[in-house]
ROSE-4610 file (N, C-alpha, C; in Angstrom, 1 decimal, always signed):
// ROSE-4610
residu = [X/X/X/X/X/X/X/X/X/X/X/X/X/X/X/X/X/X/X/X/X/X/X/X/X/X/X/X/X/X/X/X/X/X/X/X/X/X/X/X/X/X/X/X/X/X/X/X/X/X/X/X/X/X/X/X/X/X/X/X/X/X/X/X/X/X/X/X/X/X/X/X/X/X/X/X/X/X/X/X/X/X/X/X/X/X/X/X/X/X/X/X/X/X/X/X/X/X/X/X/X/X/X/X/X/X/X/X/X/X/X/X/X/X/X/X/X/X/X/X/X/X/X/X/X/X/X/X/X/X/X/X/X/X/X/X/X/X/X/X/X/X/X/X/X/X/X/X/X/X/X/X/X/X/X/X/X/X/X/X/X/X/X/X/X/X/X/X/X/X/X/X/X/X/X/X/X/X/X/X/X/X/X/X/X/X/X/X/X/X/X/X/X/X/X/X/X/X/X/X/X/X/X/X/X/X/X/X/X/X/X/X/X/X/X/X/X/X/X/X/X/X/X/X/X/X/X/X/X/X/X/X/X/X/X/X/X/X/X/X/X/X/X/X/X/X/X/X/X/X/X/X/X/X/X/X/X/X/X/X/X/X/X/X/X/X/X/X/X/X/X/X/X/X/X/X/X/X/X/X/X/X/X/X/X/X/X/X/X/X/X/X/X/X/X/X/X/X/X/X/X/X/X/X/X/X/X/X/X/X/X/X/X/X/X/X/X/X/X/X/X/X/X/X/X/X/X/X/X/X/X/X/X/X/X/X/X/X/X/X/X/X]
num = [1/1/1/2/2/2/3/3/3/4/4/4/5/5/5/6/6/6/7/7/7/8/8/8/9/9/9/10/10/10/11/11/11/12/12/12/13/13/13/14/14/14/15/15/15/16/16/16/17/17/17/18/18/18/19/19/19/20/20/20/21/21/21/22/22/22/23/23/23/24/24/24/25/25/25/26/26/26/27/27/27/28/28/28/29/29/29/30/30/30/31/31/31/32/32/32/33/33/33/34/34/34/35/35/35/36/36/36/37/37/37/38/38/38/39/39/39/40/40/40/41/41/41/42/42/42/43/43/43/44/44/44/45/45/45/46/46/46/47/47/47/48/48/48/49/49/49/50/50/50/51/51/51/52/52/52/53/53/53/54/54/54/55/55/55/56/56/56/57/57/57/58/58/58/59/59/59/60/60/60/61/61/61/62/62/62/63/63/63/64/64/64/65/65/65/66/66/66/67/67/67/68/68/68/69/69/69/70/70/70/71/71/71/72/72/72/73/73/73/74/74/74/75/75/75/76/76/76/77/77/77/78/78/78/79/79/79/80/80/80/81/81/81/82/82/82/83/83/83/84/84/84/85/85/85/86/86/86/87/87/87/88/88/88/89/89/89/90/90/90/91/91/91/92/92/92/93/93/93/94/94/94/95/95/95/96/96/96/97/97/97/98/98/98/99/99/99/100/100/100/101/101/101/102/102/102/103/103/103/104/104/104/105/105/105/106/106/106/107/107/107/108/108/108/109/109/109/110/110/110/111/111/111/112/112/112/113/113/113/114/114/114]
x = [+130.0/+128.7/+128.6/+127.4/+127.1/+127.8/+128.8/+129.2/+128.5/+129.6/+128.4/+129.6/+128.6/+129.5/+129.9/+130.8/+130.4/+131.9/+131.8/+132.9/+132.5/+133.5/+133.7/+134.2/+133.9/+134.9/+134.2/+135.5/+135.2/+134.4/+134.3/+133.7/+133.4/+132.5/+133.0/+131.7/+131.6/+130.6/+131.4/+131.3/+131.9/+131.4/+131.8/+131.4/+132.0/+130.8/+131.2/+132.4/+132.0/+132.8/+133.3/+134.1/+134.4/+134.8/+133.9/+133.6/+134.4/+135.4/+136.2/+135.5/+135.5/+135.1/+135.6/+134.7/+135.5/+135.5/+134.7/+135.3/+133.5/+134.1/+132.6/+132.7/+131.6/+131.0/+129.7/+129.9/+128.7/+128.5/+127.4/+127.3/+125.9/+126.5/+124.8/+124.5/+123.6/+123.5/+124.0/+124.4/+125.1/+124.1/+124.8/+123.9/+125.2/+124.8/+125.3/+124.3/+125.8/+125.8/+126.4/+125.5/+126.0/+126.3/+127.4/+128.1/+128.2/+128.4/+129.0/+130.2/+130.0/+131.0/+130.6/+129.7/+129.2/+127.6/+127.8/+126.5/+126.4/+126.8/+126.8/+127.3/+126.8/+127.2/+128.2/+127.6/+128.3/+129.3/+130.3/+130.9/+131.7/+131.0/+131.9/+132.1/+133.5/+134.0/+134.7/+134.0/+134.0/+132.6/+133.3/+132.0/+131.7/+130.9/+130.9/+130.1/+131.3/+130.7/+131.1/+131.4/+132.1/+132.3/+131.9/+132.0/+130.3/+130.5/+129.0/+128.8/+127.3/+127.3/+126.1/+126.0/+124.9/+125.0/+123.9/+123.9/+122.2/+122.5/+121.1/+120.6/+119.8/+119.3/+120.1/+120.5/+121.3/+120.1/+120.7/+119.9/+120.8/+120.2/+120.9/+120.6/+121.3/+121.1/+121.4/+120.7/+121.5/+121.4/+122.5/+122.5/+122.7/+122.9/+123.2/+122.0/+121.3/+120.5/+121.1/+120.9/+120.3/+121.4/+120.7/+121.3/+121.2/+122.2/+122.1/+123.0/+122.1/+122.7/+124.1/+124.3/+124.7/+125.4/+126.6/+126.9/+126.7/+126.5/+126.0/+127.2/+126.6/+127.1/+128.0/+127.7/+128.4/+127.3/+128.5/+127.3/+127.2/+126.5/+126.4/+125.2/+126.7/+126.0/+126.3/+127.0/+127.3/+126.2/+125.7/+124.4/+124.9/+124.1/+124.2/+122.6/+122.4/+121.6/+121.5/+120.2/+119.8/+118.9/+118.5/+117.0/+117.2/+115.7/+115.4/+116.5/+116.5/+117.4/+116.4/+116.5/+115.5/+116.1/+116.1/+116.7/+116.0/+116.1/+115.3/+114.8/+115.8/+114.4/+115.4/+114.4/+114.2/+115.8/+116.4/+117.8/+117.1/+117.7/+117.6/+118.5/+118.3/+118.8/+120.4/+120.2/+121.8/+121.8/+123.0/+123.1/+123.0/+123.5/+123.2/+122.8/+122.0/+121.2/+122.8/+122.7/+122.7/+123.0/+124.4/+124.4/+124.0/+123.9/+123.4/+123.3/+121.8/+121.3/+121.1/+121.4/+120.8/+121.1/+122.3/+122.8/+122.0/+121.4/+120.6/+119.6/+119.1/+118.0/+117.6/+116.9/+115.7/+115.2/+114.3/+113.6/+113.4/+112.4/+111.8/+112.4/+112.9/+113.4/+112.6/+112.9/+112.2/+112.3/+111.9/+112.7/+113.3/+113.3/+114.7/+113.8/+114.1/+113.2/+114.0/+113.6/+114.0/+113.9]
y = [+165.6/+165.7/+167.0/+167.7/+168.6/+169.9/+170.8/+171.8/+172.4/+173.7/+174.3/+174.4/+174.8/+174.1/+175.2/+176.4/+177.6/+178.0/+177.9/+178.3/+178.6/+180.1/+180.8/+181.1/+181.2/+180.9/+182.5/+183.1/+184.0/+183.7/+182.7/+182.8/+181.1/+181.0/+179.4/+178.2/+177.5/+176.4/+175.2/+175.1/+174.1/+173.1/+172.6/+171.8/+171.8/+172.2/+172.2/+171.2/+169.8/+168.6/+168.4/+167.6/+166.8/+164.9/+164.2/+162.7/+161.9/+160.8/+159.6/+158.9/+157.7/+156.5/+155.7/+154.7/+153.7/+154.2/+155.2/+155.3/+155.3/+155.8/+155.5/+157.2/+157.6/+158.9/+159.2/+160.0/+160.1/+161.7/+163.0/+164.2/+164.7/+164.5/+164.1/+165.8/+166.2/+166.8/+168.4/+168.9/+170.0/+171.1/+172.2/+173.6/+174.0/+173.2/+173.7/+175.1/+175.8/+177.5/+177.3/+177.1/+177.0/+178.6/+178.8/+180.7/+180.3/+182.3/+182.3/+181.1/+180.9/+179.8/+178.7/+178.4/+176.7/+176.3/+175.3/+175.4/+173.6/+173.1/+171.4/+171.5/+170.6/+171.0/+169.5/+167.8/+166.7/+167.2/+166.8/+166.8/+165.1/+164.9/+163.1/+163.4/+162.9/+163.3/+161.9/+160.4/+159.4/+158.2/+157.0/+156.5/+155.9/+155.8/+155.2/+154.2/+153.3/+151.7/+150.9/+151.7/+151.1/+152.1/+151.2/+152.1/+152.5/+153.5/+154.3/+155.5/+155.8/+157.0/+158.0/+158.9/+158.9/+160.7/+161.3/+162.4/+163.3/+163.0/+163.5/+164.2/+164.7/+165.2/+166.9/+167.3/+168.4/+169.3/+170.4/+172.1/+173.0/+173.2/+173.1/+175.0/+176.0/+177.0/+177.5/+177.1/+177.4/+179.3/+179.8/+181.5/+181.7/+180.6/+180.6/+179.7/+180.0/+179.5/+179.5/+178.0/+177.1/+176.1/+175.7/+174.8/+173.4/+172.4/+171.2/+170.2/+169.3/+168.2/+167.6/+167.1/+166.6/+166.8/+167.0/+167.7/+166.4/+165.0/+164.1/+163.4/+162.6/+162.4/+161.6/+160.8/+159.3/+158.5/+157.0/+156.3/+156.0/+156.2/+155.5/+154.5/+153.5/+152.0/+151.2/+152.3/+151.7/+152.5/+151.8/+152.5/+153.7/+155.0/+156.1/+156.7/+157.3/+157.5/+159.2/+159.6/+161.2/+161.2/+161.6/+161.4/+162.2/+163.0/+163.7/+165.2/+165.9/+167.0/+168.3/+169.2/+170.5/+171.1/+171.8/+172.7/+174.1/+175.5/+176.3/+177.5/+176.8/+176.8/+175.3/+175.6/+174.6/+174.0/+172.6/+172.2/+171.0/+171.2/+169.5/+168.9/+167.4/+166.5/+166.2/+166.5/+166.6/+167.6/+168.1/+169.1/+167.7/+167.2/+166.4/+164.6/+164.1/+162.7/+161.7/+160.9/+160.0/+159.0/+158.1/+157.1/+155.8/+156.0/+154.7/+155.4/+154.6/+154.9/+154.4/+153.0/+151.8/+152.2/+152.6/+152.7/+154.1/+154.9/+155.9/+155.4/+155.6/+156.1/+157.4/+158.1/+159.3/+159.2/+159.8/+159.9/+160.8/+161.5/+162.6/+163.4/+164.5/+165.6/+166.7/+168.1/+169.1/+170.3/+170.0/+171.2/+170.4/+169.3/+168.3/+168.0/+168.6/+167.9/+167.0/+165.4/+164.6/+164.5]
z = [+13.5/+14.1/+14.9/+14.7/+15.7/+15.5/+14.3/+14.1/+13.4/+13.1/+12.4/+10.7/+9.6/+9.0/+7.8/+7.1/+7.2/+5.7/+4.6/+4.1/+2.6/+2.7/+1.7/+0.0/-1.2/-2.2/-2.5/-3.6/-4.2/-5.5/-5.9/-7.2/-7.6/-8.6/-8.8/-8.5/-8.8/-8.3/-7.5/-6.6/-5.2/-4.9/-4.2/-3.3/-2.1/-0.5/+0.9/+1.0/+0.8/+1.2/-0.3/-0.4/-1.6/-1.1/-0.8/-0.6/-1.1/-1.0/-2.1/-1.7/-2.4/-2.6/-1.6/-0.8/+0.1/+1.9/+1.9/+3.7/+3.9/+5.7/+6.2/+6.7/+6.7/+6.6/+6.9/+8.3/+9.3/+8.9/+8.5/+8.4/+9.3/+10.5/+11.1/+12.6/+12.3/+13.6/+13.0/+12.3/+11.6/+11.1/+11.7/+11.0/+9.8/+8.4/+7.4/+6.6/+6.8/+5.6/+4.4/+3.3/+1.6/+1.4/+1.8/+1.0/-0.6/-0.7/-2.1/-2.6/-3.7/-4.6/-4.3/-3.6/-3.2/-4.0/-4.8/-5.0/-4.9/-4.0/-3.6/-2.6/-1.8/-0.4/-0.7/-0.8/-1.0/-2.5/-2.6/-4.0/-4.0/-5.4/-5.6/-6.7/-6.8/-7.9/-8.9/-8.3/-8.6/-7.6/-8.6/-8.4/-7.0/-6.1/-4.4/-4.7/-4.4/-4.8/-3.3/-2.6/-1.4/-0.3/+1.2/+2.1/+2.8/+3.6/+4.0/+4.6/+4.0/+3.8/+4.6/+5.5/+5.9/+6.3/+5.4/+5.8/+6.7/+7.4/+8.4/+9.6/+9.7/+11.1/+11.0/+9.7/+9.5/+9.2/+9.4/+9.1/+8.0/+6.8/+5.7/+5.7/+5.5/+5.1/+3.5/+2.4/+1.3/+0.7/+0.8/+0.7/-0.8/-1.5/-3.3/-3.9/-5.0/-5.8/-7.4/-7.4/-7.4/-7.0/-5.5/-4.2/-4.5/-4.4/-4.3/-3.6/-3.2/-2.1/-2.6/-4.1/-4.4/-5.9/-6.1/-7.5/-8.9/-8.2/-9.1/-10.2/-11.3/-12.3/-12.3/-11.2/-10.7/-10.4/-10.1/-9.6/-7.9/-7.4/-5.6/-5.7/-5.3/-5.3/-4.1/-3.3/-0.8/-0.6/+0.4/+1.2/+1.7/+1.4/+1.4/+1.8/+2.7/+3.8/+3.6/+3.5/+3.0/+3.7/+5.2/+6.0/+7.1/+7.1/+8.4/+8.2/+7.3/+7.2/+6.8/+7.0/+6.7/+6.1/+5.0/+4.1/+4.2/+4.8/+4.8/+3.6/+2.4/+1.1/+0.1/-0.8/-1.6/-2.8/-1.8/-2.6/-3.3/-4.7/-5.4/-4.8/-5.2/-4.9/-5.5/-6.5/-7.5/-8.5/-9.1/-10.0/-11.6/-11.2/-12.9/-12.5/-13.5/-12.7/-12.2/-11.3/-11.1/-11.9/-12.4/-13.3/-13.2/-11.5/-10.6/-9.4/-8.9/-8.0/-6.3/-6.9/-6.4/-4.5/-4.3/-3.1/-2.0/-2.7/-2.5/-1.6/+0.0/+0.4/+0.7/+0.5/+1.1/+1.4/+2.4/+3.4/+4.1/+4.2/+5.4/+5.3/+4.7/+4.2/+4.1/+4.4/+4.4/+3.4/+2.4/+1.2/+0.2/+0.1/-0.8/-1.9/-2.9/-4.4/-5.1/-5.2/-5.8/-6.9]
């Protein structure tokens, strides 16, 4: 909570974070910088069926297009919380859909195309 959040790759499509399955996870209050080689700020690289999730109240800078919240192609089925975050231009929601959704809320978001 409350840093700022700021890292570099030479090349590549990334992800800021990379998330496991099973813990509790607060991303709240943060002036996130999507640099070069990032183009997902969340990365799940399996399914979140367990645990919680909440990413909010953040100030998203994305410096790479085409920006997204979420690199996708899992399922999130633990409550997982996406509300109140400003993106100062326009991130999708995930790079590839969703295989399950169910655990997903959104809400109040500034820039976030669902």
């Amino acid at each position: 909570m409350d840093n700022e959040i700021n890292k570099v790759a030479p090349s590549g499509e990334w992800a800021l974070m990379n998330i496991p399955n099973n813990v509790v996870l607060e991303v709240r209050g943060n002036y996130i910088t999507m640099s070069q080689g990032f183009d997902a700020i969340i990365g799940l690289s399996q399914d979140v069926t367990n645990g919680f999730y909440e990413f909010s109240d953040n100030l998203v800078s994305p410096l790479t297009s085409p920006a997204y919240l979420i690199n996708g192609g899992v399922s999130v089925a633990a409550p997982f919380f996406i509300r109140r975050n400003k993106f100062l231009t326009q991130v999708q929601l995930y790079s590839r859909a969703l295989t399950n959704q169910g655990g997903l809320i959104v809400e109040d978001n500034y820039n976030l195309a669902t």
